[in-house]
C-alpha positions, -999 to +999 in steps of 0.1 A: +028-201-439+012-194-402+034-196-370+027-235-361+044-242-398+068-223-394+081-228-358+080-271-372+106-258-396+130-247-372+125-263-342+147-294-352+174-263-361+171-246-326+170-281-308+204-288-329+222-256-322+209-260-283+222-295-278+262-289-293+262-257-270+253-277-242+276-302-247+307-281-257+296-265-221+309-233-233+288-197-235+277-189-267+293-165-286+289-125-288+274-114-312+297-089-335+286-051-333+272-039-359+289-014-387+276+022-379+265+030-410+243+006-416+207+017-407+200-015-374+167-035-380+140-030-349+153-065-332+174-070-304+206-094-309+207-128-298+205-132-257+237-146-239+243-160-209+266-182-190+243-210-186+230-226-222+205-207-240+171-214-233+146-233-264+124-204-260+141-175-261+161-183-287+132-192-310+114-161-301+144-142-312+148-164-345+109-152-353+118-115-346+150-117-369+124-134-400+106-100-395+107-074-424+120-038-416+125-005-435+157-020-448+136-041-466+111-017-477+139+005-497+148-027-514+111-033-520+106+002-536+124-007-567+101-030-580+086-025-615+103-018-651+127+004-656+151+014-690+188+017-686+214+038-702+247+019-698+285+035-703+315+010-702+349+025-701+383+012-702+417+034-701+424+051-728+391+041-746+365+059-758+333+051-737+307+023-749+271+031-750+243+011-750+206+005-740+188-022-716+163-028-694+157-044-664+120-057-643+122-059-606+102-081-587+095-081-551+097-116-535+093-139-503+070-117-494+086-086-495+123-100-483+140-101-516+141-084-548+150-099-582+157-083-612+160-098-646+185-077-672+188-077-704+209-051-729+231-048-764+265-047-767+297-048-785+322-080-783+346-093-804+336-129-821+358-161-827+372-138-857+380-106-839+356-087-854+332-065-833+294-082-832+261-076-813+258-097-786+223-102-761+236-095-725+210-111-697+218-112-662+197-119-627+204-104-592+186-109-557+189-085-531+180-079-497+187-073-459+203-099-439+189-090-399+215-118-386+244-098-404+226-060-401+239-055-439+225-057-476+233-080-493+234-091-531+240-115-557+247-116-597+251-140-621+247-134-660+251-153-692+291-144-698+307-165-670+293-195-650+297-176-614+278-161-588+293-134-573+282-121-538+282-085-523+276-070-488+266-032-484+253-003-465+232+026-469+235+059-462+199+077-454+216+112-457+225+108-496+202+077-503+234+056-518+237+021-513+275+014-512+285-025-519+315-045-514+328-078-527+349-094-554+351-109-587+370-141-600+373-138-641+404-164-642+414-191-618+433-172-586+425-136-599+404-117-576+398-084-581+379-060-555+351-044-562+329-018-549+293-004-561+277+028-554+237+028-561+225+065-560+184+065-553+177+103-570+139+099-569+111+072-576+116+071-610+152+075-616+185+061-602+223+057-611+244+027-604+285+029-604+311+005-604+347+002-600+368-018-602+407-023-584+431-030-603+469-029-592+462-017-562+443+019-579+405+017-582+389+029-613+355+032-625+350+010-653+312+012-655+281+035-652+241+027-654+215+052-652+178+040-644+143+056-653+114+035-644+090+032-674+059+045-676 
């Protein structure tokens, strides 16, 4: 899609957005700072003044925020197949263990990746007993430029949900760390936190835990070798 396209697309947005500042006749908002440890695209924030904004300007700096960065390009580098080694534990349980996989895909040209998941496990049936059952799930991620943080989304094929995270990453130990929560049951939210260590090209480790009355605890552990 070349610039003419694209600036047709959001023109009527930046004409909207224009006209109900100008007649609220009130400056537009500061925009938040940023959390430190989140590594800051190459763009400059969103212009303010006293007077409303001006058509230009503010397209120019919606262009520069569509721009990919190097947040996106550590998002991109996961793309390709990979086989995963998946422990499940509960308190006072012995750890599950099973096998998976999981193909990356870089899309939008290089703003998102998706992955599609499948593995084998354990779950009681409709008669209590134990029985194999196919897990598949589907994520997106990338880096939002408005919000200067990762972002991510799940949904899989044992709820009818999408649940959204938010995260960081920390250059110095190459671990993403995300934030969000889960719903299971009506009115029970549970935080959640996941911690995404990038050990080399070919192998990574994902974390999660989980908070429950008020004590976090890991309840699950995934380790990733890209196939050959």
């Amino acid at each position: 899609m070349n610039t003419r396209i694209i600036l047709a697309l959001i023109a009527p947005v930046a004409i909207s957005v224009i006209a109900s500042t100008a007649s609220a006749q009130t400056p537009a908002p500061q925009p938040s700072t940023p959390p430190t440890s989140v590594t800051s695209p190459a763009v400059s924030a969103p212009a303010t003044t006293p007077a409303s904004p001006n058509e230009a300007e503010m397209m120019k700096q919606m262009m520069e925020l569509a721009k990919l960065n190097d947040n996106h390009k550590l998002l991109a580098d996961l793309a390709g197949s990979w086989s995963t080694s998946v422990k499940m534990m509960e308190p006072g349980k012995e750890p599950t263990v099973s096998k998976g996989s999981v193909t990356y895909k870089s899309t939008m040209n290089g703003r998102y990746v998706t992955g599609d998941h499948t593995g084998s496990m354990k779950m009681p049936g409709a008669d209590g007993k134990m029985k194999d059952f196919t897990f598949k799930g589907m994520s997106t991620d990338g880096y939002d430029n408005v919000k200067q943080k990762f972002v991510s989304s799940w949904m899989d094929n044992m709820g009818t949900g999408i649940m959204t995270m938010e995260g960081t990453y920390d250059p110095a130990t190459k671990t993403f760390t995300y934030t969000g929560e889960m719903e299971m049951m009506p009115g029970m939210k549970t935080p959640v936190r996941s911690v995404v260590k990038v050990t080399d090209k070919n192998h990574r480790t994902f974390e999660w835990y989980e908070n429950r009355g008020g004590q976090e605890m890991k309840t699950l552990e995934i380790n990733y070798t890209r196939k050959k």
